[in-house]
C-alpha positions, 0 to 999 in steps of 0.5 A: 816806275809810274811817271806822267807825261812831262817825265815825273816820277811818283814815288809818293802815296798818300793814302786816306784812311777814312773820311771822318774826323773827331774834329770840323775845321773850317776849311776842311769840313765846311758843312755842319752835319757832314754825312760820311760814307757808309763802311762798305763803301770805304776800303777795309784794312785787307784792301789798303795793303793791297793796293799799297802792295801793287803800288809798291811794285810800281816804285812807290817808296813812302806812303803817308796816312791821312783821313779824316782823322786816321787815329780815330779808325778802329783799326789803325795800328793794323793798318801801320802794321801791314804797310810797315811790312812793305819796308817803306818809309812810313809818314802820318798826318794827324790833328794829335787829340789820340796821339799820346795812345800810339806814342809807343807802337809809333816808335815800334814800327819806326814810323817817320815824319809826323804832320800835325794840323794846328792852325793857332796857339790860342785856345779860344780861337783854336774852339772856334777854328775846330769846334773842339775844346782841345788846345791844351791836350793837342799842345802837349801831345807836341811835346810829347812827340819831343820827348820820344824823339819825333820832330813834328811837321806843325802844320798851319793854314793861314787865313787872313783876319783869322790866324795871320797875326800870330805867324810871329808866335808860330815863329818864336815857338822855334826859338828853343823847340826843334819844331818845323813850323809849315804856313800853308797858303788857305786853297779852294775846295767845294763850299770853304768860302774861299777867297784870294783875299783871304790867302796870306802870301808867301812874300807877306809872310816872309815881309812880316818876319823881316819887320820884326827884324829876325834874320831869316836862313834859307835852307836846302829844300828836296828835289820833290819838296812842297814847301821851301824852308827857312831857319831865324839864325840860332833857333833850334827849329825852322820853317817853312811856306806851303806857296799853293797859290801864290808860287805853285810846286808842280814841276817835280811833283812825285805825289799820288792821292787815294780817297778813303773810298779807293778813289785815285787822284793824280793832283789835288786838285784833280778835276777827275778820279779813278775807281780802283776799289769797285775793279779791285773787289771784281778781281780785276787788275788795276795797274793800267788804271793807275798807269793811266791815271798818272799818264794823263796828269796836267803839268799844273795844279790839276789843270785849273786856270789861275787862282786870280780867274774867279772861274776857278769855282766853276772847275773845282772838284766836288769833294771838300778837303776831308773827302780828298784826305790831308 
């Protein structure tokens, strides 16, 4: 059992599986012309099951997939298939452009929650937020997921004067569809041209709803959970806010982050990481790494000072978001 110093248990890995992505939100990969680390950098299939492996042994019981883009590494389905052997819960966080092609082996090895990125329901400002034109097949890959029985996490960054008038058409696309609509509140990372102004708030958001005069349930949220959760009354789907920065989660944090290139983080927003892969490929045991790194956890969003302290920009890590994994 892998537990901080303020008694968290982790039991949550999230794993990222590469560094590229098919895609160049704003947010994510700020930067045109984003050099991406070379092969034998990153970890190979043999080295992801093994770390998963040890940190099965040390009490982890679901592990998420991320990237990058996951579905776009040439050997994704071998991935799935040695982690599915660990007898875990299995999770994906994915853009769906490749979706419709794993449908099938998805469902095979029984792969559970599935988060997808979709940040707008316009087609030309979802051109505009990724660089690709690729609405139409992102939204029927959704409803693809409908169809064989998965119930996808849409996830949506809302950013200020970009996509914060359509949380209304976020909200009544789970009138008739049992989607779980996410708002995650816009974060820092290095070179996203962020600002407090930009963030769209919990209770704004919240307020926006109420105006349009909807009756908002609240729901029973997870010991562990990221976000807190809400239903309109008689809609088939729900909701849900990601509050970052307005209302940090960390209390019951349970969740561990490992870069493509096998670098450990114990926060998101972790001013430090742990090598395990160069130790790894030496040989060496890795479990006190680990255990250390998850030791020395900060009780609060990585140990950054408030985000309203502009000197937040001074503290922040280095890699952007596709180089932490979503």
């Amino acid at each position: 059992m892998l537990k901080d110093s303020f008694n968290r248990v982790h039991d949550y890995l999230r794993i990222s599986i590469t560094d590229k992505c098919n895609f160049s939100c704003t947010y994510c990969m700020p930067i045109k012309n984003c050099h991406f680390l070379p092969n034998n950098k990153l970890m190979t299939v043999n080295e992801i099951y093994t770390i998963a492996k040890i940190f099965v042994g040390l009490g982890i019981k679901k592990i998420r997939l991320t990237g990058g883009e996951p579905l776009i590494h040439p050997d994704f389905i071998q991935i799935l298939e040695k982690l599915h052997s660990l007898k875990l819960e299995l999770a994906l966080t994915t853009n769906a452009y490749y979706l419709d092609k794993y449908i099938h082996p998805f469902k095979q090895l029984r792969l559970g929650s599935i988060n997808v990125s979709l940040d707008t329901l316009e087609a030309a400002k979802f051109l505009k937020i990724t660089g690709k034109n690729a609405f139409e097949k992102i939204y029927n890959n959704i409803v693809l997921l409908l169809q064989h029985n998965f119930h996808p996490k849409i996830n949506v960054v809302l950013i200020k004067d970009i996509n914060d008038n359509e949380i209304m058409n976020f909200i009544n696309w789970t009138k008739d569809l049992p989607i779980h609509v996410r708002f995650i509140e816009y974060m820092p990372f290095e070179a996203n041209r962020w600002n407090l102004n930009y963030v769209v708030p919990l209770n704004e958001i919240l307020n926006k709803i109420n105006e349009e005069g909807y009756t908002i349930v609240k729901l029973n949220d997870t010991l562990n959970s990221t976000s807190k959760s809400f239903q309109i009354k008689k809609f088939k789907g729900t909701f849900a806010i990601i509050s970052t920065v307005s209302n940090p989660f960390c209390d019951n944090c349970n969740r561990i982050r490992l870069t493509a290139d096998g670098k450990l983080r114990n926060c998101l927003f972790a001013q430090s990481e742990t090598d395990i892969l160069t130790p790894l490929r030496e040989n060496k045991n890795i479990v006190p790494l680990i255990e250390k790194s998850i030791g020395s956890k900060f009780k609060l969003r990585g140990g950054l000072p408030d985000f309203k302290d502009q000197q937040i920009f001074k503290k922040l890590s280095k890699r952007k978001m596709i180089e932490i994994g979503g």
